[in-house]
DRENLO-998988 format. One record per residue (C-alpha): residue number from 0; x, y, z. Coordinates in steps of 0.1 Angstrom, whole numbers, plus 5000, padded with zeros to 4 digits. Example, Ala and Ser with C-alpha at 12.3 -4.5 7.8 and 13.67 -1.06 7.14 Angstrom:
<recs>
+-----+------+------+------+
!   n !    u !    v !    w !
+-----+------+------+------+
!   0 ! 5123 ! 4955 ! 5078 !
!   1 ! 5137 ! 4989 ! 5071 !
+-----+------+------+------+
</recs>
This chain:
<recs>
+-----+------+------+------+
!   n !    u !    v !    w !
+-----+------+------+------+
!   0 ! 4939 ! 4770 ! 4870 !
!   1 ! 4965 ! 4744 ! 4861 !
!   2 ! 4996 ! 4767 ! 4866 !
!   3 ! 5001 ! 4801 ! 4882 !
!   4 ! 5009 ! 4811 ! 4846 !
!   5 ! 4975 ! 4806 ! 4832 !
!   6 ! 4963 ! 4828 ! 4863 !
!   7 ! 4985 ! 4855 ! 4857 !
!   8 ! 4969 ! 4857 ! 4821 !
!   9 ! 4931 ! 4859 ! 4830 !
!  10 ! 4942 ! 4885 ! 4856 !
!  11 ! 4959 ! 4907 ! 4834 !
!  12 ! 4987 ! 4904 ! 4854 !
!  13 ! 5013 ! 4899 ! 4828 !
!  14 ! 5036 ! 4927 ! 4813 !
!  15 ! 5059 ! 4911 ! 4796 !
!  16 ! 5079 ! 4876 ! 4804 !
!  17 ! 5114 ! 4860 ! 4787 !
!  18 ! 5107 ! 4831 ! 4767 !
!  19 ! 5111 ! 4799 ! 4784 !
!  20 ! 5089 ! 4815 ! 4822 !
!  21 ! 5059 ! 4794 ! 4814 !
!  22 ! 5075 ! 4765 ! 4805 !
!  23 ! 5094 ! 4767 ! 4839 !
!  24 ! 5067 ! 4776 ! 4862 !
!  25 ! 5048 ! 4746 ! 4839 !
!  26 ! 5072 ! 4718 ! 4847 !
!  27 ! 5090 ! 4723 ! 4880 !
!  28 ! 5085 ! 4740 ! 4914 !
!  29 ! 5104 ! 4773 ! 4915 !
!  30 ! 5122 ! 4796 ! 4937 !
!  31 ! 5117 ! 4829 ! 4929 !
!  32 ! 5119 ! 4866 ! 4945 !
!  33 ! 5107 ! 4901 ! 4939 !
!  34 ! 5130 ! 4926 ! 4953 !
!  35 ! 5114 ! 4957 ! 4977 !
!  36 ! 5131 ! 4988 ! 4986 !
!  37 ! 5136 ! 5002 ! 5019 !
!  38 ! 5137 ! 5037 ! 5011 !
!  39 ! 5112 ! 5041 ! 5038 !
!  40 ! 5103 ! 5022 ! 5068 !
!  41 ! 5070 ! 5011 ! 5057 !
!  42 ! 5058 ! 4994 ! 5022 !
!  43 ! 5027 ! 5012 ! 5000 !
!  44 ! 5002 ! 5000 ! 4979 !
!  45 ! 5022 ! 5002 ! 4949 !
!  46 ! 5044 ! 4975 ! 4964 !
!  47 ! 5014 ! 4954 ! 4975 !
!  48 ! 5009 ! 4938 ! 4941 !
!  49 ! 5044 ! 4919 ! 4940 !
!  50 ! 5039 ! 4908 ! 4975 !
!  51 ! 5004 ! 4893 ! 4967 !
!  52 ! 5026 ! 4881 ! 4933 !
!  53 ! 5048 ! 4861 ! 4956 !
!  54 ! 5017 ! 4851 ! 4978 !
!  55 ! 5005 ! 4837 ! 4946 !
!  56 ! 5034 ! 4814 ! 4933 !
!  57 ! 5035 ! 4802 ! 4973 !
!  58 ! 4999 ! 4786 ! 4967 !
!  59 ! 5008 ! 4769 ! 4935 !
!  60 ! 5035 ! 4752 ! 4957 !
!  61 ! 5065 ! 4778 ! 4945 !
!  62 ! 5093 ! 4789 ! 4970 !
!  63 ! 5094 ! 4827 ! 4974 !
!  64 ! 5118 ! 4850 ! 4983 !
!  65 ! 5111 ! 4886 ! 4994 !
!  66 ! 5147 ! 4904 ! 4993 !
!  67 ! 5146 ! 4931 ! 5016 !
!  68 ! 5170 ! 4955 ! 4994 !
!  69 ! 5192 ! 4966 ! 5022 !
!  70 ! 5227 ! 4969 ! 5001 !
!  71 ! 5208 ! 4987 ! 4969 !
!  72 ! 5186 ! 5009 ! 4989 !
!  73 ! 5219 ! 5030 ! 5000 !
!  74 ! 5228 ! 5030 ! 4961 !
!  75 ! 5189 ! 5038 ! 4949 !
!  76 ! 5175 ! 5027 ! 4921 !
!  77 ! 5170 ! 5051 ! 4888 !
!  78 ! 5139 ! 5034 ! 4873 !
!  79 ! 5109 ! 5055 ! 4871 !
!  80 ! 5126 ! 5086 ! 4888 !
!  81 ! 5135 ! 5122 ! 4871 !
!  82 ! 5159 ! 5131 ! 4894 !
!  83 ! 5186 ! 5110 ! 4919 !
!  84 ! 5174 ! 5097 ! 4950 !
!  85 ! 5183 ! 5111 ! 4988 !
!  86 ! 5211 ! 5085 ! 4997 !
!  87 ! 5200 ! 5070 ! 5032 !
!  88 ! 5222 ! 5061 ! 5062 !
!  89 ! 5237 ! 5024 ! 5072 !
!  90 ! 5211 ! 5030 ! 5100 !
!  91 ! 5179 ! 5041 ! 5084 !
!  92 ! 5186 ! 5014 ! 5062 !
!  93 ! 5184 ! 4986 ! 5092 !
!  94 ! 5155 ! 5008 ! 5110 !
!  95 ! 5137 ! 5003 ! 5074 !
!  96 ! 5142 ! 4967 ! 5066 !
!  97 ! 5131 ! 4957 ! 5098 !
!  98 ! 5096 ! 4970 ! 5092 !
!  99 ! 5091 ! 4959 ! 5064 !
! 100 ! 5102 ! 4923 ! 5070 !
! 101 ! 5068 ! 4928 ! 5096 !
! 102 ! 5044 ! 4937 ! 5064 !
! 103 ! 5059 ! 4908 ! 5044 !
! 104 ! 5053 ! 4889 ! 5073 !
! 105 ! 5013 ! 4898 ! 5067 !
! 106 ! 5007 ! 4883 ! 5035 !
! 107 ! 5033 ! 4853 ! 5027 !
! 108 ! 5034 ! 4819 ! 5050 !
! 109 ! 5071 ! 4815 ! 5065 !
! 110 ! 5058 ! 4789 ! 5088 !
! 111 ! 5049 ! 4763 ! 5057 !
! 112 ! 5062 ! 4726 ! 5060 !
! 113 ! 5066 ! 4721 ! 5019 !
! 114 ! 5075 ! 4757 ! 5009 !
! 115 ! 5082 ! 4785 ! 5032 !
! 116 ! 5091 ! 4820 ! 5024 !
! 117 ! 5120 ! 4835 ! 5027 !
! 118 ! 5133 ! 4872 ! 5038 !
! 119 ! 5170 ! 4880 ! 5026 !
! 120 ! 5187 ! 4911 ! 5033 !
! 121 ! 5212 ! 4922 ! 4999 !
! 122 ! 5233 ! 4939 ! 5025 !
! 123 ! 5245 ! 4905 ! 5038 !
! 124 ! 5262 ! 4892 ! 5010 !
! 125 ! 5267 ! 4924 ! 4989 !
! 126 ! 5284 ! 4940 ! 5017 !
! 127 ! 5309 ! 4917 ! 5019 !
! 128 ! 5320 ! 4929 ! 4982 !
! 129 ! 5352 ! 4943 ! 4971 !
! 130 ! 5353 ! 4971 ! 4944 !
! 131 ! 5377 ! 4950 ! 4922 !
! 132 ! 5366 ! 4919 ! 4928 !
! 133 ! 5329 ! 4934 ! 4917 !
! 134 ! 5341 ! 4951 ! 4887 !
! 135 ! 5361 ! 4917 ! 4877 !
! 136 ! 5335 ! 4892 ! 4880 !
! 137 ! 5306 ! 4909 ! 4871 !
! 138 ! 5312 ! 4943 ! 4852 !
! 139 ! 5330 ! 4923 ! 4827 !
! 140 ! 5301 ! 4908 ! 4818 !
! 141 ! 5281 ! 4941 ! 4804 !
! 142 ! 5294 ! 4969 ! 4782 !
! 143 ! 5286 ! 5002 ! 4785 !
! 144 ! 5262 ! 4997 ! 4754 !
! 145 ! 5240 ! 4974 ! 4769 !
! 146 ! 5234 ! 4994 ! 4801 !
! 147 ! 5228 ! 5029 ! 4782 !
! 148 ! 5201 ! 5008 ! 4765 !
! 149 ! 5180 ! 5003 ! 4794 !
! 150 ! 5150 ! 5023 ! 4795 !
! 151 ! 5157 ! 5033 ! 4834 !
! 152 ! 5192 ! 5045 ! 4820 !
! 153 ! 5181 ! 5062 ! 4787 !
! 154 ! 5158 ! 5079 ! 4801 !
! 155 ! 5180 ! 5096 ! 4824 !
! 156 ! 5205 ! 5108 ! 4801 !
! 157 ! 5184 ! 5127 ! 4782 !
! 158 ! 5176 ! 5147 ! 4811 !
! 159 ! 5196 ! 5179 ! 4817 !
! 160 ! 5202 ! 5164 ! 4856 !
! 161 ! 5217 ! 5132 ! 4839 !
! 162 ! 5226 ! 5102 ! 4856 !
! 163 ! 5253 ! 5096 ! 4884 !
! 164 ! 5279 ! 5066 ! 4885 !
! 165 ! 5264 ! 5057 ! 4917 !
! 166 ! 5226 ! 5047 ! 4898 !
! 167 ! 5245 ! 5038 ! 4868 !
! 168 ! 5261 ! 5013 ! 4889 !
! 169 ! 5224 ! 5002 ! 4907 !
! 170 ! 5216 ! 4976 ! 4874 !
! 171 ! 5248 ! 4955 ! 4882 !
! 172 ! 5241 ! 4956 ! 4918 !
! 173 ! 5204 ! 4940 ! 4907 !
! 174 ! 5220 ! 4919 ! 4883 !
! 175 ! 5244 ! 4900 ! 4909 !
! 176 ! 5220 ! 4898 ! 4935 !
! 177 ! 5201 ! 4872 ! 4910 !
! 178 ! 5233 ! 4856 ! 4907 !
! 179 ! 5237 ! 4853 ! 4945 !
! 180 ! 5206 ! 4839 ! 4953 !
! 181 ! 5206 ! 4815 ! 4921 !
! 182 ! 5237 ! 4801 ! 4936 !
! 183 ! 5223 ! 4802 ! 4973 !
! 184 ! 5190 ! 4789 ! 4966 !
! 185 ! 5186 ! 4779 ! 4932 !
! 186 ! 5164 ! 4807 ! 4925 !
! 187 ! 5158 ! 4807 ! 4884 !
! 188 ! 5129 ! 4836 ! 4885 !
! 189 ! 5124 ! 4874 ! 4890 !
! 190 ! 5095 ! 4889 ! 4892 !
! 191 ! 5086 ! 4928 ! 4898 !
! 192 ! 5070 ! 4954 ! 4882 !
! 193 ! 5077 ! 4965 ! 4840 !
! 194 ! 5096 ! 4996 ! 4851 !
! 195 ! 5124 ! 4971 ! 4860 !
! 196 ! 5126 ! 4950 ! 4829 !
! 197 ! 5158 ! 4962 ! 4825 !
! 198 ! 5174 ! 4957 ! 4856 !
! 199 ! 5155 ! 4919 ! 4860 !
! 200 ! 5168 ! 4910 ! 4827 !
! 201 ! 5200 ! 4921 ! 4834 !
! 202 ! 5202 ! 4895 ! 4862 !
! 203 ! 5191 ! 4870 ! 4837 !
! 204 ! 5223 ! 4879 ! 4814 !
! 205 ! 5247 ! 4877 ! 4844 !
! 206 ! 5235 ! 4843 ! 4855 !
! 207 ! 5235 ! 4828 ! 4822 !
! 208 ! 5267 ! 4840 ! 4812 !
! 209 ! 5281 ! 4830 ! 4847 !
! 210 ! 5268 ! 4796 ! 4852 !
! 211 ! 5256 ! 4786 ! 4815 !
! 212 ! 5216 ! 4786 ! 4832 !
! 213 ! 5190 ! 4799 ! 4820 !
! 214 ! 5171 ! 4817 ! 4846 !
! 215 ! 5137 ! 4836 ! 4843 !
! 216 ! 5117 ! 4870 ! 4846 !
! 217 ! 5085 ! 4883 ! 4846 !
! 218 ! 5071 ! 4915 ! 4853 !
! 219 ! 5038 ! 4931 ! 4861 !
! 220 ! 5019 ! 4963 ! 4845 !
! 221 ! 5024 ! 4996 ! 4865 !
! 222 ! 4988 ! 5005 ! 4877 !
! 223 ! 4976 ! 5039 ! 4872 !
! 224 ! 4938 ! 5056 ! 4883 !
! 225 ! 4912 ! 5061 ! 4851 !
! 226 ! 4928 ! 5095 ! 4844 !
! 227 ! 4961 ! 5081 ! 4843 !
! 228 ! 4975 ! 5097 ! 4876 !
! 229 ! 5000 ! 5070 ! 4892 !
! 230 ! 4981 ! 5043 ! 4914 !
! 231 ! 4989 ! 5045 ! 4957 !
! 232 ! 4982 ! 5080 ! 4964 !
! 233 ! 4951 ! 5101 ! 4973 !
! 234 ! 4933 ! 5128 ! 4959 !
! 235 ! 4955 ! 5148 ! 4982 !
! 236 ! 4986 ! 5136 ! 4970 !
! 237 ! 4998 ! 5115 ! 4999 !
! 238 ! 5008 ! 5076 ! 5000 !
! 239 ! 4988 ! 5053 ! 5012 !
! 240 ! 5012 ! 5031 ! 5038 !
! 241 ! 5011 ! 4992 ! 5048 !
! 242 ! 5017 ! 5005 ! 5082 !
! 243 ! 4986 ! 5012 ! 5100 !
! 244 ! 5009 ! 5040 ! 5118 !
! 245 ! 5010 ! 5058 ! 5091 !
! 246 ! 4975 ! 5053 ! 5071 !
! 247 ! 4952 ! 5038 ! 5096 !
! 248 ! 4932 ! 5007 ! 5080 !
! 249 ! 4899 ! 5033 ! 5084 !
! 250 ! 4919 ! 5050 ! 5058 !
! 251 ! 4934 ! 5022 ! 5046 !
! 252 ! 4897 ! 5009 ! 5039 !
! 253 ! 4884 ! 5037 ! 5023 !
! 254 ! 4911 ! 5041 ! 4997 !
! 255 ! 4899 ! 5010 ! 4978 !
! 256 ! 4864 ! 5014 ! 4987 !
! 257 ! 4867 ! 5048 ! 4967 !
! 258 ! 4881 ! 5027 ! 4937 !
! 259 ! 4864 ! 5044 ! 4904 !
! 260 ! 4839 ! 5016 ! 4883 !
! 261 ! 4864 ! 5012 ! 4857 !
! 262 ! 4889 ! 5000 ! 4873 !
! 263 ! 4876 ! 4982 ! 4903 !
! 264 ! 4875 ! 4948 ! 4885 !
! 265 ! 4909 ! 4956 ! 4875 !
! 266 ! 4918 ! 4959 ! 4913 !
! 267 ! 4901 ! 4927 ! 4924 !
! 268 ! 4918 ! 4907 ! 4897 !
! 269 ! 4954 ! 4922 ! 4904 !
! 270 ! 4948 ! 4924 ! 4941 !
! 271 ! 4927 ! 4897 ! 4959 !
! 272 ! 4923 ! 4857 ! 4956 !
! 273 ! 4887 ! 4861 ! 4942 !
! 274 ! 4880 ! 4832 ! 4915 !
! 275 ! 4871 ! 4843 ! 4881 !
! 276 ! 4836 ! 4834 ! 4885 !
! 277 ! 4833 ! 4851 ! 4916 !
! 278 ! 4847 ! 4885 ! 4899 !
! 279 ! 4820 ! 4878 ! 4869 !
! 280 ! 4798 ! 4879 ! 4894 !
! 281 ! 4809 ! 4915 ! 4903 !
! 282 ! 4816 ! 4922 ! 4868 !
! 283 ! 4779 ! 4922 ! 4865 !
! 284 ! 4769 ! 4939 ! 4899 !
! 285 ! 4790 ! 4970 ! 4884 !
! 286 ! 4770 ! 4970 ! 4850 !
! 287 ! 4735 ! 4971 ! 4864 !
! 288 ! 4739 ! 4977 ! 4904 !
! 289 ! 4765 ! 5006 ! 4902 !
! 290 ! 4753 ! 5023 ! 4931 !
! 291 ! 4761 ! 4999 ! 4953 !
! 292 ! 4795 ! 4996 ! 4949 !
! 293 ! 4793 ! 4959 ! 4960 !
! 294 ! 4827 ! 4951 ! 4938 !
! 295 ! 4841 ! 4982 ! 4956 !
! 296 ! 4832 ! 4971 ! 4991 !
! 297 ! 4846 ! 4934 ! 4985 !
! 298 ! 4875 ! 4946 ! 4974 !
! 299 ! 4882 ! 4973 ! 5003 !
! 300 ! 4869 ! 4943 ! 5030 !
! 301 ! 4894 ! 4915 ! 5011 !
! 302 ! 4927 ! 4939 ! 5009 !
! 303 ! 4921 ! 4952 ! 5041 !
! 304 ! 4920 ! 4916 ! 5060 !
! 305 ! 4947 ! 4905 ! 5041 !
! 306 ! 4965 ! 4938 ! 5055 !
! 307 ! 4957 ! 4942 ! 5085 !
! 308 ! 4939 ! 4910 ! 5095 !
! 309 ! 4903 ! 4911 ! 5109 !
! 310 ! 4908 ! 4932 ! 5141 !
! 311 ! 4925 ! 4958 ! 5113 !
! 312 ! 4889 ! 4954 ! 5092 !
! 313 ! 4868 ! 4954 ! 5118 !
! 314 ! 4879 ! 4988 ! 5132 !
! 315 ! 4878 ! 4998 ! 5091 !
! 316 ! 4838 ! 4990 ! 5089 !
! 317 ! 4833 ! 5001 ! 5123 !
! 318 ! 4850 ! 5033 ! 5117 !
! 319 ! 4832 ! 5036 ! 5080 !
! 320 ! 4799 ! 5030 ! 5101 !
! 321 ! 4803 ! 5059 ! 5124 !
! 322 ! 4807 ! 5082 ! 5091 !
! 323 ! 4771 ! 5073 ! 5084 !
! 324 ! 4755 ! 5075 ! 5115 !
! 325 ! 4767 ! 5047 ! 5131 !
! 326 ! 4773 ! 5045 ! 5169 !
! 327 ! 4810 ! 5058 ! 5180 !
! 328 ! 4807 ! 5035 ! 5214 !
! 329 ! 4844 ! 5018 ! 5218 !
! 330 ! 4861 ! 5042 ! 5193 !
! 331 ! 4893 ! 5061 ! 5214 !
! 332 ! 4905 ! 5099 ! 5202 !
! 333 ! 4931 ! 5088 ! 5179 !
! 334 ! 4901 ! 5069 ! 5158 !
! 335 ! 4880 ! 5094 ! 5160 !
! 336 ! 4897 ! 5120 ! 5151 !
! 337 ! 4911 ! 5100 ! 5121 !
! 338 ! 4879 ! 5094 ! 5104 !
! 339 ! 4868 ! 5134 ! 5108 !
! 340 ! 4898 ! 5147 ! 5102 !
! 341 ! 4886 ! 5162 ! 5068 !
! 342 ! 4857 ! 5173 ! 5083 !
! 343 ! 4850 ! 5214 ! 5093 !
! 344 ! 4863 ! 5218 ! 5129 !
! 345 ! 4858 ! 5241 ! 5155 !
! 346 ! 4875 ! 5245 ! 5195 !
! 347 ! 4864 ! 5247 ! 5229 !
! 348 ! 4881 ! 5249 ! 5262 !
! 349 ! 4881 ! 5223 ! 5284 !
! 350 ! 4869 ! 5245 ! 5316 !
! 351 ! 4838 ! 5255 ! 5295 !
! 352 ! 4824 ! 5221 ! 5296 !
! 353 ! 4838 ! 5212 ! 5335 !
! 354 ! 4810 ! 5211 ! 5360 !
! 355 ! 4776 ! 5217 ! 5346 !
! 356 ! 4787 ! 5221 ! 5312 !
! 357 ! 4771 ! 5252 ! 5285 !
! 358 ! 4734 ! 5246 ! 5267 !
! 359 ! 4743 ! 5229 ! 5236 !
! 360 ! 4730 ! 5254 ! 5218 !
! 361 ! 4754 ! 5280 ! 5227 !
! 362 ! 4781 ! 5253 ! 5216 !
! 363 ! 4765 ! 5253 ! 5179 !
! 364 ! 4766 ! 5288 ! 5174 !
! 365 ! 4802 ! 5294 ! 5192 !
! 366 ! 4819 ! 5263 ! 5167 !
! 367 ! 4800 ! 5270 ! 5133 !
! 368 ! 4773 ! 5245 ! 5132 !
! 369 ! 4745 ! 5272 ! 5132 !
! 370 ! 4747 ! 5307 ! 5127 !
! 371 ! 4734 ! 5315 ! 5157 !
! 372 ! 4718 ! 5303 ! 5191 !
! 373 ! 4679 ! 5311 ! 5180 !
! 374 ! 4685 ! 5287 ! 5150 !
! 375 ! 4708 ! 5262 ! 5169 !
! 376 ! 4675 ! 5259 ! 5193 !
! 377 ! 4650 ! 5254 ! 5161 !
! 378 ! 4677 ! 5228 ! 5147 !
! 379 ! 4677 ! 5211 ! 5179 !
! 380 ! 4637 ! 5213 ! 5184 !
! 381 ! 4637 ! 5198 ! 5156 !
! 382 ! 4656 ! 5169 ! 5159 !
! 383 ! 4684 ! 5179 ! 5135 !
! 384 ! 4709 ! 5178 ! 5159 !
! 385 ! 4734 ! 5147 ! 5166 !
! 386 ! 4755 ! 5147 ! 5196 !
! 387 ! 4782 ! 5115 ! 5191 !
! 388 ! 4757 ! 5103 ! 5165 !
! 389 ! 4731 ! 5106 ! 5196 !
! 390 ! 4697 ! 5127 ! 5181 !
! 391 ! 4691 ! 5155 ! 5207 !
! 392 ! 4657 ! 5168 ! 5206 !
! 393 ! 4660 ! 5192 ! 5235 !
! 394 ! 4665 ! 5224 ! 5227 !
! 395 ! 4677 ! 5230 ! 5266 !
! 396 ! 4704 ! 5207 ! 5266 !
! 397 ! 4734 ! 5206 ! 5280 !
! 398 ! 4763 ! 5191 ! 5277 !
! 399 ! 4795 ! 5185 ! 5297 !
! 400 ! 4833 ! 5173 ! 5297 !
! 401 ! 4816 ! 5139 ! 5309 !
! 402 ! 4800 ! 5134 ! 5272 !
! 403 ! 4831 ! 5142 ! 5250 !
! 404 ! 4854 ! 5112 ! 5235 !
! 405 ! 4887 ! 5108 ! 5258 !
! 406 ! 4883 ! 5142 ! 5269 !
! 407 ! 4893 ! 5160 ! 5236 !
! 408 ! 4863 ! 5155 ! 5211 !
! 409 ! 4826 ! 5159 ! 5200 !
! 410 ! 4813 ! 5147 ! 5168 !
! 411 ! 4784 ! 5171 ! 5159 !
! 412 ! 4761 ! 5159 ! 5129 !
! 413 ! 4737 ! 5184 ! 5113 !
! 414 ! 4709 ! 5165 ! 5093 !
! 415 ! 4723 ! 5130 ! 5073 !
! 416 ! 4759 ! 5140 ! 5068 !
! 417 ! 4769 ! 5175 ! 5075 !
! 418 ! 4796 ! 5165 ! 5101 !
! 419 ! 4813 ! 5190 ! 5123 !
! 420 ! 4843 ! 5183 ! 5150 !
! 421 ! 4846 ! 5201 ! 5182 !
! 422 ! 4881 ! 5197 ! 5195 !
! 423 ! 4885 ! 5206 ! 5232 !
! 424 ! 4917 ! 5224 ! 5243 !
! 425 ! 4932 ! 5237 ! 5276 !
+-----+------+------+------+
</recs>
């Protein structure tokens, strides 16, 4: 591609841009930054796109700046939200910026001789703020008009909750922050996602009218799954975290391998480095070799190393492995535990299994796996029966505290995939 411009088209990647962003990006390296907010102490995959949209002007030679939105966090920002946001202490705010500076740190190059990236904090400089001296220099500059016809604001009044000053105020905070860095760094583009259209181009306004520049925006389409749910949760509801603390990159893994066919080409356009012949190439693997999700599996082993780098995907495959009868050998409770943690369960005490142990067979029928010990011996005669993944053919066997995982697990497999986990208690 000639210009990052021309990628973001093929891609699909572009929402909506003002008027003179291609001619920019065209003629001149550019700073430019994508706000993230630290409403949390860890990123999701919502925010993942942006950060692999900064990634991307860094390799066309572009300076990037991730601002770290320190300052607006404790404000909170209206777009996309029904209701007002839980304001957030000074502290939580530093704890939460702080880690995700460290997720940044996974995906753009800070180290580069020609272009490095930047972090900012917004609390640095809009801390330092007075109330008149804000309302002076830069509330002047919008009416009450202007703001109320913002999609992030209209919305909002409509609603019976309304809208308080404090998120009415969060567009000019936005808005100045552009200015700041423009004057900082020369930073003439803004990038996030369409939800904050208004708020970007209200940064353009301020600097234009401010400094007589014209600065830039563009902004990227909100993803959603086929049935038009919002993208970066699972079936069960719950986010799916940069930090391997809090979705493990097992989990992590398996979120994108789980992509749905329609919108798996989608996903390796907006969120790997793939050319676009290599995603023809799995453009056609999904039309006549759907079941075997290669597109999926590329795009679950790309995001994954990008993420978590390839100690991060090797525990992922390793992990996805074990779930279909691969061996469990290095994996510590914690891992285990994570990948059959959706998976029927059932408990035994530690001092059952101390010394000589119980026949295993006992052990099926007291946990669930068979109904009772006459079949659990027929299932294990017949060599139906998976200890750790290990087929038992003994229907004598024993087993001890010695052949559990750490001390607090079995894995039990009945057949290909009926999986059950025996957790062992005090």
């Amino acid at each position: 591609m000639s210009n990052i411009f021309d990628e973001w088209k093929w891609r699909g990647l572009l929402f909506d841009n003002t008027e003179e962003a291609e001619k920019l990006l065209s003629s001149e390296k550019v700073v430019a930054y994508n706000g993230f907010d630290p409403t949390a102490d860890s990123l999701h995959v919502g925010n993942l796109l942006p950060m692999i949209g900064l990634a991307r002007l860094q390799r066309y030679g572009h300076q990037p700046i991730a601002l770290a939105g320190g300052g607006t966090g404790m404000i909170g920002d209206p777009s996309g939200r029904s209701t007002e946001r839980n304001l957030l202490t000074p502290d939580e705010i530093v704890h939460n910026v702080e880690q995700i500076k460290i997720q940044l740190g996974m995906v753009l190059d800070f180290d580069s001789k020609t272009n490095p990236a930047r972090i900012v904090n917004n609390m640095d400089w809009l801390s330092e703020l007075s109330m008149i001296e804000f309302l002076r220099d830069t509330g002047k500059h919008f009416s009450v008009n202007y703001m109320t016809s913002k999609d992030s604001v209209k919305s909002r009044l409509d609603r019976e909750s309304g809208l308080s000053y404090t998120e009415f105020s969060y567009m000019l905070l936005q808005a100045y922050d552009f200015l700041h860095l423009y004057r900082t760094f020369g930073c003439k583009l803004q990038a996030g996602g369409s939800d904050q259209w208004g708020n970007i181009t209200a940064g353009t306004t301020l600097v234009r009218k401010v400094e007589g520049v014209p600065v830039q925006a563009v902004v990227y389409p909100l993803i959603t799954r086929s049935d038009g749910s919002k993208f970066g949760k699972t079936a069960d509801g719950d986010s799916v975290w940069l930090d391997p603390n809090r979705t493990s990159p097992y989990r992590f893994y398996q979120f994108f391998l789980n992509t749905e066919d329609d919108k798996v080409l989608e996903m390796l356009r907006f969120y790997t480095f793939l050319l676009q012949e290599e995603i023809g190439e799995y453009e056609v693997a999904v039309q006549e070799r759907p079941h075997l999700r290669e597109a999926q599996k590329r795009l679950a082993h790309e995001v994954t190393s990008l993420l978590h780098g390839e100690e991060g995907l090797k525990k992922a495959t390793t992990a996805t492995d074990v779930f279909f009868g691969g061996e469990l050998v290095g994996l510590g409770a914690g891992e285990v535990e994570d990948i059959f943690a959706d998976v029927p369960s059932g408990t035994v005490e530690k001092e059952t299994l101390s010394g000589e142990g119980v026949p295993l067979a006992n052990l099926l029928a007291d946990v669930g796996v068979a109904k009772s010990r006459g079949e659990a011996r027929r299932l294990l005669g017949n060599g139906g029966i998976y200890l750790n993944n290990i087929q038992v053919n003994d229907p004598t066997q024993g087993v001890t505290l010695d052949q559990s995982i750490d001390g607090q697990f079995m894995v039990i497999r009945k057949g290909k995939k009926s999986y059950h986990l025996v957790k062992i208690v005090s």
